[in-house]
N, C-alpha and C positions, 0 to 999 in steps of 0.2 A: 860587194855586189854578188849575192849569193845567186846562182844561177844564172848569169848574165856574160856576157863574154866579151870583150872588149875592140873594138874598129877604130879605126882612126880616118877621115875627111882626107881628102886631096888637100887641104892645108893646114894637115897639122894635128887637128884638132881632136880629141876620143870621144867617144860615144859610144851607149850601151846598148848589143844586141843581145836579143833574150835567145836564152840557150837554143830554142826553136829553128828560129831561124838559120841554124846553119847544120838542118839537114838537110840532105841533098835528095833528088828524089829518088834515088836506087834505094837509098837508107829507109826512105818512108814505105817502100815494098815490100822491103827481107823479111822471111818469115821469120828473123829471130830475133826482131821485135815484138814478136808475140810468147815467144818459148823461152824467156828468162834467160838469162846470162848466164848462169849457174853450172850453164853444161861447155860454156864456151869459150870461158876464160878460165884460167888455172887458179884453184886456192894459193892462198897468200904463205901456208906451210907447205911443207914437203907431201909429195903426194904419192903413194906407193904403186908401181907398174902397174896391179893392175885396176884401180881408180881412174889414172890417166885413161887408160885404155877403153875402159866404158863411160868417161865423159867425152872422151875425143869423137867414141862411133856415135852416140849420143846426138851430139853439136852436128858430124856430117852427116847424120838422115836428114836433117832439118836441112841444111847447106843442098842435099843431092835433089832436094824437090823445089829452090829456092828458085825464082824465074831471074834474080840477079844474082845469082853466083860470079860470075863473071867480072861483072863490075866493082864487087865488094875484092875479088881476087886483087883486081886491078891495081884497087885502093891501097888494100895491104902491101901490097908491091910498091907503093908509088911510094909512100909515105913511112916503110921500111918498119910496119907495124910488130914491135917484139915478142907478143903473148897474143894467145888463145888461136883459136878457130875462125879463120877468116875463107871465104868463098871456097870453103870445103878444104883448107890445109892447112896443117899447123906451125909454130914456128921453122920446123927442121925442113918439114916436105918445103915450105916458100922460100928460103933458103937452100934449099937444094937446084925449085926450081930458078931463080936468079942465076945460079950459078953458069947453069945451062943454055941462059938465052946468049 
């Protein structure tokens, strides 16, 4: 089920929801749904100090003008998201802030 994601009925039963459907609507607002992933998640190799550094400032100008920063923060939080650039901070800073609350 290439692109399809999987639910299951109150009895039991699965059925196929198309990848669409389980955006939420803060997600269909982020402006980096428009601005490629590229600057917002981390390459899959080692990345050298200062790459990280100018794809992380990168991802938060996007993130600082985003009208759901907040919500995408939230999400990362909620759902204990490991990589990239989420509601303007990265692994370490949303982990930091966790710590704090």
């Amino acid at each position: 089920m290439s692109g399809r994601y999987g639910a299951r009925r109150a009895n039991g039963t699965e059925y196929a929801l198309p990848a669409t459907a389980l955006i939420t609507s803060w997600e269909s607002r982020a402006l980096c749904r428009h601005a490629g992933a590229g600057c917002f998640i981390p390459p899959l190799r080692e990345e050298p100090e200062g790459e990280r550094h100018a794809r992380e400032l990168a991802a938060k100008s996007v993130c600082a003008a985003c009208p759901v920063r907040a919500e995408c923060l939230e999400y990362a939080l909620r759902v204990r998201e490991p990589f990239g650039i989420w509601g303007g901070l990265n692994e370490t800073e949303r982990r930091a802030l966790e710590r704090s609350r």
